[in-house]
C-alpha positions in Angstrom: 25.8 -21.6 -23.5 23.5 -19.7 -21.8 24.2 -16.6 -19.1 22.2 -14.9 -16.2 24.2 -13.2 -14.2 22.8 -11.8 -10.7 25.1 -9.0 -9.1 25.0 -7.4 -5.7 26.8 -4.5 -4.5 26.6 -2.2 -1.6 25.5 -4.7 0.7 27.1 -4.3 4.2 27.2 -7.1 6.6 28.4 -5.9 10.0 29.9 -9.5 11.8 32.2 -9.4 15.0 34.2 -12.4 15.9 35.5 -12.5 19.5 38.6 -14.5 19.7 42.1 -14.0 20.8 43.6 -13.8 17.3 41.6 -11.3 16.0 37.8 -9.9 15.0 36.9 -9.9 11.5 34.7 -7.3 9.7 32.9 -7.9 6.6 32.6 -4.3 5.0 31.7 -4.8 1.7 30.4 -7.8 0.0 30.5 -7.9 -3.9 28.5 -11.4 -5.3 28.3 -12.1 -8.5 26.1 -15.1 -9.9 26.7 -16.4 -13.6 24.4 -19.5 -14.2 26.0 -22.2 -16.8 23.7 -24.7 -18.7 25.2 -25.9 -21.7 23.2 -27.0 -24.8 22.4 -30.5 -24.3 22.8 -31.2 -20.7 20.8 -30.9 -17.8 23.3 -29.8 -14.8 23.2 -26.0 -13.5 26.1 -24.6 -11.9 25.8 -21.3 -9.7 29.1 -19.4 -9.7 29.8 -16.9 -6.7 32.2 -14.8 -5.3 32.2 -12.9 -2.1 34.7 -10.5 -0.7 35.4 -9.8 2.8 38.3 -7.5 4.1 40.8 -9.0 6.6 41.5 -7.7 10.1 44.1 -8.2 12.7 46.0 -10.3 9.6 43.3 -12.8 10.7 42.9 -14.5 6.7 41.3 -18.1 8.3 38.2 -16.2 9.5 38.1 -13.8 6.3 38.1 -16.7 4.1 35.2 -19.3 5.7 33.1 -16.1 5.8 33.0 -15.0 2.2 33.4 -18.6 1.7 29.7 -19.4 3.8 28.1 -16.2 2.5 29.2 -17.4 -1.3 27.9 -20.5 -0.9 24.3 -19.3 1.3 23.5 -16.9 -1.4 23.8 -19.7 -4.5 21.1 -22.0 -2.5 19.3 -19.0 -2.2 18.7 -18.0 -5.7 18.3 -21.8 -6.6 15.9 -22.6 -4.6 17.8 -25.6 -2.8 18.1 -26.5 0.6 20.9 -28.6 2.4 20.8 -29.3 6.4 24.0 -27.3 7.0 25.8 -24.5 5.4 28.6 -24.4 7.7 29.4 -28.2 6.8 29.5 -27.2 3.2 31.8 -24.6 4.1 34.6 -27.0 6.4 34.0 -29.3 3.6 35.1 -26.9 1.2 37.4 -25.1 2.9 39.4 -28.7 3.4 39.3 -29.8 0.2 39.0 -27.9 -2.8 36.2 -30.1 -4.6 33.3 -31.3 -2.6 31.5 -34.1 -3.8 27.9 -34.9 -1.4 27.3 -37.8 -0.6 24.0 -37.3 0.7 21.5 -37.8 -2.5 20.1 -34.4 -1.8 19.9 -31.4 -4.0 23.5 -30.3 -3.6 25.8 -32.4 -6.1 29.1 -30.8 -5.6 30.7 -27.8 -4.6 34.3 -26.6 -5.9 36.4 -23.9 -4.7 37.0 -21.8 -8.2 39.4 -19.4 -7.1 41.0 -17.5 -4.2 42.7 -14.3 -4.4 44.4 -11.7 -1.8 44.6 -7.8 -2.8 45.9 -6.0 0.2 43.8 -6.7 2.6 41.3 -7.7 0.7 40.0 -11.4 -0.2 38.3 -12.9 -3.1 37.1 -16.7 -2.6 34.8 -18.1 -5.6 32.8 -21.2 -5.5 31.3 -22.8 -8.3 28.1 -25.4 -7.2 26.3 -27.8 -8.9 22.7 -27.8 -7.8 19.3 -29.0 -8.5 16.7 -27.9 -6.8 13.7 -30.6 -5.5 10.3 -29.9 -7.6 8.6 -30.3 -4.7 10.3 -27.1 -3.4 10.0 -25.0 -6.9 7.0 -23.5 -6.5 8.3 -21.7 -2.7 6.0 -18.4 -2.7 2.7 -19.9 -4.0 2.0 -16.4 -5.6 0.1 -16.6 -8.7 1.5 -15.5 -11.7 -0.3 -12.5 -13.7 -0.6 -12.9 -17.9 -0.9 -10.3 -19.9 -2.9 -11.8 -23.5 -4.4 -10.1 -26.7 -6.9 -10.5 -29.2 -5.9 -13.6 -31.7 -5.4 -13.0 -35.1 -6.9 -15.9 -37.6 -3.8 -16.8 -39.7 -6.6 -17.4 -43.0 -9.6 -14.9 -42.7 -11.6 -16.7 -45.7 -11.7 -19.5 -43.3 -13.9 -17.8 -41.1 -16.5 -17.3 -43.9 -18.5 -20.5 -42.6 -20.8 -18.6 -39.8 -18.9 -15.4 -40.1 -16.9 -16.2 -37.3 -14.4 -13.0 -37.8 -14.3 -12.1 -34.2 -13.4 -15.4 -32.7 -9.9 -14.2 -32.5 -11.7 -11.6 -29.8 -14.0 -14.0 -28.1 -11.4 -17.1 -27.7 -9.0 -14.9 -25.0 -12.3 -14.3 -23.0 -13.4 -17.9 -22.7 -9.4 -19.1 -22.3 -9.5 -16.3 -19.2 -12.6 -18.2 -17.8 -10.5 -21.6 -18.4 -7.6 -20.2 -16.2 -9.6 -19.2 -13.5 -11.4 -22.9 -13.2 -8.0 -25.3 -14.2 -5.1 -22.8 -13.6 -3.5 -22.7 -9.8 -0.1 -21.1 -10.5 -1.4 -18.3 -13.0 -4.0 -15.8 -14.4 -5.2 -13.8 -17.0 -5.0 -10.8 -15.6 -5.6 -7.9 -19.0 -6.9 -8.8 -22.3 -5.3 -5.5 -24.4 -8.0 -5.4 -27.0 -5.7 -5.7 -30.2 -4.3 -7.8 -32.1 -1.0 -9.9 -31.2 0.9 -8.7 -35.1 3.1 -12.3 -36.0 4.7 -10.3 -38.3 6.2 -7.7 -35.8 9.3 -8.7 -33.3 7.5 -10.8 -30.7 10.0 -10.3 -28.2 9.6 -6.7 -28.2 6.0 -6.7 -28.1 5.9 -9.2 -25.2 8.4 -6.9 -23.2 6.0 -3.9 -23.6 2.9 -5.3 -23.1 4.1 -6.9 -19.7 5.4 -3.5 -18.8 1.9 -1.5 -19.6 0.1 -3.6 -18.2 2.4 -4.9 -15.0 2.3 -8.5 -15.6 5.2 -10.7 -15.3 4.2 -13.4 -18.4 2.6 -13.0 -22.1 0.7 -15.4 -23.6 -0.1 -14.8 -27.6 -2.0 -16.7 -29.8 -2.6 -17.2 -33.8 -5.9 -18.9 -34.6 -4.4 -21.2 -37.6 -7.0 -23.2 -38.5 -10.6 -23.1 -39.4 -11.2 -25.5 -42.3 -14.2 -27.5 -42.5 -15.0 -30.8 -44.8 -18.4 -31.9 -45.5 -18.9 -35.4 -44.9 -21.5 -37.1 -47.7 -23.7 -39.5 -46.2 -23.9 -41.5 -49.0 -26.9 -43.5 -50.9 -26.7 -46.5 -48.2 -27.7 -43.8 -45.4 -30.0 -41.6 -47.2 -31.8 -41.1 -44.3 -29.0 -39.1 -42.9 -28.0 -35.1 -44.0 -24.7 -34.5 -44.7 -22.3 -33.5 -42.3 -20.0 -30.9 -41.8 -16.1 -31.1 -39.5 -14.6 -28.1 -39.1 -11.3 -27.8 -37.6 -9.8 -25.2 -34.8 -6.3 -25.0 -34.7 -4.4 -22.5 -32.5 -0.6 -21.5 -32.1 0.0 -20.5 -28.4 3.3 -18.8 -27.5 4.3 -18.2 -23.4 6.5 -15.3 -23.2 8.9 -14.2 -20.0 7.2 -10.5 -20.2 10.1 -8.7 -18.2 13.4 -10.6 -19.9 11.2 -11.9 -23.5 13.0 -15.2 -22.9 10.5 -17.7 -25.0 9.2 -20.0 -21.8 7.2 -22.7 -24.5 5.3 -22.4 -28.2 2.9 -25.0 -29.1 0.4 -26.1 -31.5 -2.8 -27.6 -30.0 -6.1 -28.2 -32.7 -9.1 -30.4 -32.5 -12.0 -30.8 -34.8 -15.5 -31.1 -34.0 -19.1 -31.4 -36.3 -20.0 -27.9 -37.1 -24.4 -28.3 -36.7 -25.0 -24.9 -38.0 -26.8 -24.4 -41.6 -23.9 -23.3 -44.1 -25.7 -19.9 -44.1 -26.1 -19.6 -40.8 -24.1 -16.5 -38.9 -23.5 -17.3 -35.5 -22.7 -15.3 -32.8 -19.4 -16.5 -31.1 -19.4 -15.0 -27.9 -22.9 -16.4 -27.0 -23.4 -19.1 -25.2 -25.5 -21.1 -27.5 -22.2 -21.4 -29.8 -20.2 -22.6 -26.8 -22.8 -25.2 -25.7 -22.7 -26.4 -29.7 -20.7 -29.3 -30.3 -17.9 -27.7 -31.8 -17.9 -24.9 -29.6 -17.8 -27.3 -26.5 -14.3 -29.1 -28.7 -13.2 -25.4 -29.2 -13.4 -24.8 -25.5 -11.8 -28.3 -24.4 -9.0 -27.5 -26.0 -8.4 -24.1 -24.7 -8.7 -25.6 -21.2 -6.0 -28.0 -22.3 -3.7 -24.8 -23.0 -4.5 -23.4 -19.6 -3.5 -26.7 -17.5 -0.2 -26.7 -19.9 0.8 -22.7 -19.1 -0.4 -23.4 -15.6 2.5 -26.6 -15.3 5.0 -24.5 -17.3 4.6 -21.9 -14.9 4.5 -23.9 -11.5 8.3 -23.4 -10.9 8.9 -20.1 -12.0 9.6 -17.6 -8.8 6.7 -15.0 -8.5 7.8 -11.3 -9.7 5.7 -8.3 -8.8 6.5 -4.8 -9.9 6.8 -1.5 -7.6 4.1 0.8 -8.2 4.6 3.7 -5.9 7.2 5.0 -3.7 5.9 7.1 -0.9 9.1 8.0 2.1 9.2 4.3 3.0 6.5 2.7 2.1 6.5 0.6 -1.0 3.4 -0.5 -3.0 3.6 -3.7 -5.1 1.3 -5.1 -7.5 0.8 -8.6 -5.6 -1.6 -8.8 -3.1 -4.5 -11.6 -1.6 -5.3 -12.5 -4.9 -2.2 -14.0 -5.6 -1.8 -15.5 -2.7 0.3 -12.6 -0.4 0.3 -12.7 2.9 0.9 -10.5 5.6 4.2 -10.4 7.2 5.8 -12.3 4.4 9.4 -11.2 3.4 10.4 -10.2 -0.5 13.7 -9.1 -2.2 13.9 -5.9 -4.2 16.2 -5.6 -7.4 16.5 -4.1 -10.6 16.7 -5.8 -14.4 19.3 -4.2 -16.0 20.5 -5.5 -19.6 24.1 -5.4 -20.9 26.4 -6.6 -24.0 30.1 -8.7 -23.6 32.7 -7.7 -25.8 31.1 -10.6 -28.4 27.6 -8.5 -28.8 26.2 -10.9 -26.8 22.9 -9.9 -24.7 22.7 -10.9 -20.8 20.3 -9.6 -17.7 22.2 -8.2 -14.7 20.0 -8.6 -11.6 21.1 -5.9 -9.1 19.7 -6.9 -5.4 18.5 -4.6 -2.9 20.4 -5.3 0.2 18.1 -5.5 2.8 14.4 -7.6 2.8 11.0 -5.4 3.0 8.2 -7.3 4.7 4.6 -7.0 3.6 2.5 -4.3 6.2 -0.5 -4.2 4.6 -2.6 -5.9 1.4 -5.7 -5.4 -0.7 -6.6 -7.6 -3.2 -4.2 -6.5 -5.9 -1.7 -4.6 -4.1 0.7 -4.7 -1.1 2.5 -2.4 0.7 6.0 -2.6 1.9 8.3 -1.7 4.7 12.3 -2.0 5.3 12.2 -5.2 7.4 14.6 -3.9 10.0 13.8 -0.5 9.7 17.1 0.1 7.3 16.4 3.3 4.9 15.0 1.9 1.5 17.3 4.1 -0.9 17.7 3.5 -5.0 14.3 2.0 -5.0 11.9 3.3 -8.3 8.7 2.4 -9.4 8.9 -0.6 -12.1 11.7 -2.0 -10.1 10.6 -5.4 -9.1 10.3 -8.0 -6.0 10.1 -11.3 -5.2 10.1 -13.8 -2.6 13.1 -16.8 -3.3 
């Protein structure tokens, strides 16, 4: 089973309720989020429990508010939408399992638990949600990748043109392959070093998204680079020989801030190598890239740019605080990935912790109020409190992102 748990605290919601029974108060509001997707199946539950503090004795009130808030802030973090909240909510509140009849992206919600501590109420709800894939990809912001050079797996293999610094050259022409076939992402830094396969990836992926400020890693291990000679034989003597050669590459898509593996793959092709045996050719020209194999070579990084680009299309856009000036923020999205002016982000902190079973999970710690986007250059933005609320807690490398 797998765990991500998003947890807010410190938010204050100040809500009146004019009636002759009683007004209600919500003081403090605690969620917590733990996302459930066993092995094998394809349902996601979003678990959340709010707390609201009861007034006047008026429990009613208390309960459909923690009860509504619960349930608004699982569709949030999903991604779904549903025409109303507050019929969720009487639904809920009248029966403790609410199936939805509608065929929309809300399956069921169930009342998980309700608790009273003084004056003090716990409701937790527990929906089952999928999200439309027409809605996944809400911000449009492009996704930054962080890449290095490739390492060829068998060096001797290079020996045929002295290609030894393809594993430099291929990230530069992939980069130019994302920036023609990629909509949802882009190489943004090419460290100039070697990706080490026998080093922990996950660890490297973490710091190299971190250095460089990108949100996704992409590594690479050439694998490949045979070639077989084809005879012509005596009934074609007119014809030379001719040589195949083979490019195989390993690609691995890493989550750079959590390492969470996103996809690995193996893609290869094989193409006829025209060069003379003892020929050395230059890979980063653009003769070797016009040659026939150099043209297969490049088709198939293109492929590997369309496929990151689709895995990528539905994951929510992070960028990274930079600088913290009074209260101005300034983030490391701007035109270039698609930010506009005026549009709203949530701030929060990745924190990592370990249950009593040694377990690892990420702890996502929101920000309670939005910051709106004031001004933007072409890799940067800067940010303001949306209302004018004092930005407090907030440190460069903490993150935002607009759900």
């Amino acid at each position: 089973m797998v765990f991500a748990h998003f947890h807010q605290t410190d938010a204050l919601r100040n809500q009146r309720q004019n009636s002759d029974i009683a007004s209600i108060k919500v003081r403090r509001l605690l969620l917590l989020f733990v996302l459930f997707m066993p092995l094998g199946a394809e349902a996601i539950w979003y678990e959340a429990s709010g707390q609201a503090t009861i007034i006047q004795g008026n429990r009613e009130h208390a309960r459909r508010m923690a009860t509504e808030e619960a349930i608004k802030q699982a569709l949030l973090f999903s991604g779904a939408k549903v025409a109303s909240i507050q019929k969720l909510t009487d639904g809920l509140l009248s029966d403790d399992r609410l199936e939805v009849l509608s065929g929309g992206e809300v399956n069921s919600v169930e009342m998980v638990s309700e608790n009273y501590s003084g004056d003090l109420i716990s409701v937790t709800i527990r929906a089952d949600i999928f999200p439309a894939k027409t809605d996944c990809d809400i911000t449009g912001y492009k996704k930054d990748i962080a890449t290095t050079w490739f390492p060829i797996y068998k060096r001797a293999q290079a020996r045929l043109g002295q290609l030894y610094e393809l594993g430099e050259t291929v990230p530069r022409r992939l980069e130019q392959n994302f920036s023609v076939s990629a909509g949802h992402a882009r190489i943004d830094h090419i460290f100039p070093n070697y990706y080490s396969p026998q080093q922990d990836m996950t660890q490297q992926a973490i710091t190299l998204s971190r250095d460089t400020g990108t949100q996704l890693v992409l590594f690479g291990e050439i694998l490949d680079l045979s070639h077989k000679v084809e005879s012509a034989g005596s009934l074609r003597f007119w014809q030379s020989d001719q040589t195949q050669r083979h490019f195989s590459l390993r690609a691995y898509l890493i989550n750079g801030i959590t390492g969470e593996l996103l996809f690995t793959d193996t893609f290869q092709t094989q193409a006829l190598w025209s060069y003379p045996h003892n020929e050395i050719v230059d890979a980063a020209s653009g003769a070797f890239w016009s040659s026939t194999y150099g043209s297969g070579v490049n088709n198939l990084l293109q492929r590997i740019a369309e496929r990151v680009d689709e895995e990528v299309a539905c994951l929510p856009s992070y960028g990274r605080v930079v600088r913290v000036v009074g209260e101005e923020i300034t983030i490391n999205l701007g035109r270039e990935h698609g930010v506009n002016q005026g549009d709203q982000m949530q701030v929060f902190k990745l924190g990592q912790f370990f249950d009593t079973e040694g377990n690892s999970h990420y702890q996502y710690q929101l920000h309670p109020f939005k910051v709106q986007v004031m001004s933007i250059s072409g890799t940067s933005a800067v940010v303001e409190s949306v209302n004018g609320q004092p930005l407090l807690n907030i440190q460069p490398n903490d993150f935002v992102t607009k759900r």
